[in-house]
C-alpha positions as CSV (number, residue, x, y, z in Angstrom):
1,X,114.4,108.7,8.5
2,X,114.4,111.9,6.6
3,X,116.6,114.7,7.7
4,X,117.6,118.3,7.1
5,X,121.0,119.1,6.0
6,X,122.3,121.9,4.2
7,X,118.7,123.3,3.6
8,X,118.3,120.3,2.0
9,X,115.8,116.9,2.8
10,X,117.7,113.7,2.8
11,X,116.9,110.4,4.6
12,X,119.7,109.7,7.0
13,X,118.9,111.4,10.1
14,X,117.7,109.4,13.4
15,X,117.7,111.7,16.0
16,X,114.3,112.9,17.4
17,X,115.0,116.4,16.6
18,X,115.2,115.6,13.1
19,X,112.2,114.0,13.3
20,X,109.8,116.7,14.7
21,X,111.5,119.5,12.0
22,X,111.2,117.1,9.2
23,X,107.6,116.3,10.6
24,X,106.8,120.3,10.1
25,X,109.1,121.5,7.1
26,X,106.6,118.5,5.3
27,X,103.5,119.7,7.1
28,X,104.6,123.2,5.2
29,X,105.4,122.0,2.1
30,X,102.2,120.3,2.2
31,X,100.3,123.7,2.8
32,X,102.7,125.1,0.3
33,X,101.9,122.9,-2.5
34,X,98.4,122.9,-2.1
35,X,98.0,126.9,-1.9
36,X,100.2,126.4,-5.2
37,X,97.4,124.2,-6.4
38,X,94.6,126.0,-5.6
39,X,96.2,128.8,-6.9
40,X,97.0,127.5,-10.3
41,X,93.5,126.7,-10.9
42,X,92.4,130.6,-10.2
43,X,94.8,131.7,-12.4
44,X,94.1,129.5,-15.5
45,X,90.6,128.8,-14.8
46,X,89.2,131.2,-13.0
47,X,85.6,131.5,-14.6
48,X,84.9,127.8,-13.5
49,X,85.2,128.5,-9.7
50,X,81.7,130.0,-9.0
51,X,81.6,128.9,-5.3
52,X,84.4,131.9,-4.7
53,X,82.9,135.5,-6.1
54,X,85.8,137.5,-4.7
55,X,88.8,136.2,-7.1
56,X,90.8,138.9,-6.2
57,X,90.9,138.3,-2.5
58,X,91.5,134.1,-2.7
59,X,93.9,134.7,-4.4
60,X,96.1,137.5,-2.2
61,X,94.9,134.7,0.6
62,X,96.7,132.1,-1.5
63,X,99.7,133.9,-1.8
64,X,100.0,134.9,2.0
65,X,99.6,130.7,2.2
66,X,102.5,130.4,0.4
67,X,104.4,132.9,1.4
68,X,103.8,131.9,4.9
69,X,104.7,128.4,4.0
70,X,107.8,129.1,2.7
71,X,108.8,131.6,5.1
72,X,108.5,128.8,7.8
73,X,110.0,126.4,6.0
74,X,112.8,128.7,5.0
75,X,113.2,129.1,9.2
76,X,113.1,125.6,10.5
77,X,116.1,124.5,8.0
78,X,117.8,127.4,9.0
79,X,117.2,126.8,12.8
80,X,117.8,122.9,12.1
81,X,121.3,123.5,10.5
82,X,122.5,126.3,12.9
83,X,121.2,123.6,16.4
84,X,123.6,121.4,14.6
């Protein structure tokens, strides 16, 4: 089972707890990482994405993404590690 300890992911916790803020710090990183992605590809190759004509705005929405994901991410280790 993965756990959070010291702001860091490891895999030897049991409890339930650790369970249900491992389940969301990944369901974060997950949103995280793909903002990150989507982003990338805006950035270096911007001219292919025709579906999107508003660059300018996906990507400030992108960033809020990851901002947001990290920001929650930032808080449940913090929560996690204080509940201990």
């Amino acid at each position: 089972m993965i756990s959070i300890n010291d702001g860091n992911i490891n895999n030897n916790g049991c409890g339930m707890r650790d369970k249900i803020v491992t389940a969301a710090v990944v369901h974060f990183e997950a949103q995280k990482v793909t903002a990150e992605a989507n982003l990338l590809m805006y950035l270096e190759r911007g001219v292919q994405v025709s579906e999107h004509p508003d660059m300018v705005a996906e990507v400030v929405a992108l960033t809020k993404k990851i901002t947001e994901a990290s920001d929650c991410i930032r808080t449940l280790t913090a929560y996690a590690r204080e509940a201990k």
